[in-house]
C-alpha positions, 0 to 999 in steps of 0.5 A: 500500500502506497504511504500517505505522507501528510506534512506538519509543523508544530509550533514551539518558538519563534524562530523558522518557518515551513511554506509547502510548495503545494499551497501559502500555508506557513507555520512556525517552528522550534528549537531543539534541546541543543538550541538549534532551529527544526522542522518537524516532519510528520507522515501516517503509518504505513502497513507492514512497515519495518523502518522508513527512510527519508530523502532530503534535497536542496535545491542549489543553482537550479538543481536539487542536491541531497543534503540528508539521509535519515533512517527512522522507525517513528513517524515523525522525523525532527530535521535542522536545516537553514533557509532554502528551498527543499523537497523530501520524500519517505521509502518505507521498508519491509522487515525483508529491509526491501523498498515496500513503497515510495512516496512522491516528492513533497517541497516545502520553503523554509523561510529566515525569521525576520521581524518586520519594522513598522515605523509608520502607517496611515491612516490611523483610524477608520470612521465607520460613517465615511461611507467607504466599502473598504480601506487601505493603510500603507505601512512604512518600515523596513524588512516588509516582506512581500509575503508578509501575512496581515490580520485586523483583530479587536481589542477586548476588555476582558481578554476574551479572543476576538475574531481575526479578519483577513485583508482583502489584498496585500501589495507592496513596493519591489524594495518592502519598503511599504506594504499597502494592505486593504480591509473590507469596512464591513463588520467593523465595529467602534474600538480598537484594533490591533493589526499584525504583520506577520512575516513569513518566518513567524515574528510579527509586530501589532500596531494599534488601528481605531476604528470610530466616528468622523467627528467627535460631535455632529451639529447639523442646522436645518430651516423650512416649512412647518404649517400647523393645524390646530387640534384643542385650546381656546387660544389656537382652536377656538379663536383661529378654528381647525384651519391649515395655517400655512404661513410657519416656518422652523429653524433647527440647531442640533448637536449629537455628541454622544455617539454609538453604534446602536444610537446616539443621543444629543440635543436641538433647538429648535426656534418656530414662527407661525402667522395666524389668521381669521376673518372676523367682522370689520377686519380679521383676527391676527396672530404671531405665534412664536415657540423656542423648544429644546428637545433630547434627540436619539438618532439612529442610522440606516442605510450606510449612513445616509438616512437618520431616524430622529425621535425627540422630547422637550420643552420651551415656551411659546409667545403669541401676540394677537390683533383684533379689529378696535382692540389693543395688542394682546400677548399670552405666554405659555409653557410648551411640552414637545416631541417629534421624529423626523428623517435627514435624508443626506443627498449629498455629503453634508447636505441633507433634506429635513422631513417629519413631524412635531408635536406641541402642547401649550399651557398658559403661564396664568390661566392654565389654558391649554392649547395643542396643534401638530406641525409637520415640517420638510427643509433642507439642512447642512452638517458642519 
């Protein structure tokens, strides 16, 4: 029966690596009791087999020289070779000491264990809202092997092992003087990474790699239409009826400092002029109603960052000011309880479009009448 040979490296320290010519796998390998660096080889047992002999050829100049002869009755062979490209392959014997089986060469690199020198790399950071798909950092040093082998992995608190991702391409200068390595963006979450460069003889260095936000704190200011309907109150209702009132307009200042991956939370202000009016006789009943609330914001994205949900709640105090035929001024100030959710839709960069919905009571700061009317409001808006 033919023997299988199977081929492995087992990892002990730092030192030389073994890379089969029949794929890019490299593992480390060790040192023997006298301090010298080995390999391992390993194959699987073959039936009736008294001893085995394994071959060992370098090749030099072209050609494939013997460098080793061993003769084992074990299945494992522990070798100490210097840096080259060789082959082997395994004769197994019977207990007549007769060739009973020969295996196909195998090849197999050993590469010299450098440790890569990073003395650079840009970027340092990735904001998971640049809308970028993938990323590519370039790192500058010196014995950046072109081979070199390059894993992102995330930082834990609590030392838990993390999943390693795997570039999408690793190229660099003839010289290995740069090593440009391209990750795909997504999974990624806020934190930070540590990014290895292994080279092909087992060192590696780790650099940090975080990964967060554009801006520490988005402010977005935002101005449109917001028409009002009124719903309750003797003030708004009764005086101006359930009328659409489509002379009001808003103004949005808005700042989210707190910024995650499941929500962010922050504020706005948002300043509301509306023009009441209604025929009454002898001319019309008149009203400036003017509302200042600030609100608590959660925001949520969707759509590789470009739609925000926004949900709000808050307060603030509104002034109206009326005019009827033959009477004087008459002003009100009231209390105002308010909340809303809108979208901003980013057609563009920083430009977005400003869509939703609000909702405002009024309490009257001296009779404790209560007025409510609804605003919907569309705008255009700009993230600074």
């Amino acid at each position: 029966m033919r023997t299988l040979i199977t081929t492995t490296l087992r990892t002990v320290l730092l030192a030389l690596a073994i890379g089969f010519a029949t794929g890019t796998a490299f593992a480390q390998q060790g040192t023997n009791e006298e301090g010298k660096m080995t390999q391992t080889i390993t194959w699987s047992r073959a039936a009736n087999a008294f001893f085995y002999e394994v071959e060992i050829e370098r090749q030099t100049d072209g050609s494939m020289m013997q460098v080793a002869t061993h003769r084992t009755e074990d299945v494992t062979l522990a070798v100490s070779l210097p840096p080259g490209m060789y082959r082997y392959r395994i004769l197994t014997y019977n207990m007549l000491s007769r060739v009973a089986n020969t295996s196909e060469w195998t090849g197999f690199r050993i590469y010299a264990a450098i440790l890569p020198v990073i003395e650079r790399f840009t970027p340092s950071s990735y904001a998971v809202d640049s809308l970028q798909k993938q990323f590519t950092i370039t790192f500058s040093g010196s014995d950046l092997s072109l081979e070199a082998v390059a894993v992102l992995k995330k930082q834990t608190r609590d030392d838990r092992p993390s999943e390693e991702i795997a570039p999408l391409s690793v190229e660099g200068t003839v010289a290995a003087e740069t090593l440009n390595v391209t990750f795909s963006s997504e999974g990624l979450t806020t934190g930070t990474y540590d990014i290895i460069i292994t080279n092909p003889g087992g060192l590696s260095s780790t650099v940090e790699f975080k990964v967060g936000f554009l801006k520490k704190v988005d402010i977005t200011i935002s101005a449109g239409y917001a028409p009002i309907i009124p719903f309750t109150g003797a003030t708004l209702k009764d005086s101006y009826g359930e009328t659409f009132n489509p002379l009001s307009f808003y103004a949005r200042f808005t700042a989210i400092p707190f910024k995650r991956l499941w929500g962010s939370i922050g504020a706005e202000l948002t300043p509301m002029y509306t023009r009441l009016e209604k025929p009454v006789v002898d001319g019309s009943l008149t009203g400036n109603l003017i509302t200042a609330n600030l609100n608590a914001v959660y925001q949520k994205w969707f759509l590789d960052y470009t739609l925000a949900l926004n949900i709000k709640a808050g307060g603030g105090i509104a002034f109206l000011s009326q005019q009827a035929p033959y009477a004087d001024t008459a002003n009100s100030l009231f209390y105002s309880i308010s909340a809303g959710a809108g979208v901003q839709w980013y057609f563009r960069k920083n430009l977005f479009a400003d869509i939703g919905i609000n909702y405002n009571h009024l309490i009257d700061s001296i009779d404790s009448g209560q007025n409510n009317f609804a605003a919907g409001f569309i705008g255009v808006g700009w993230r600074l």
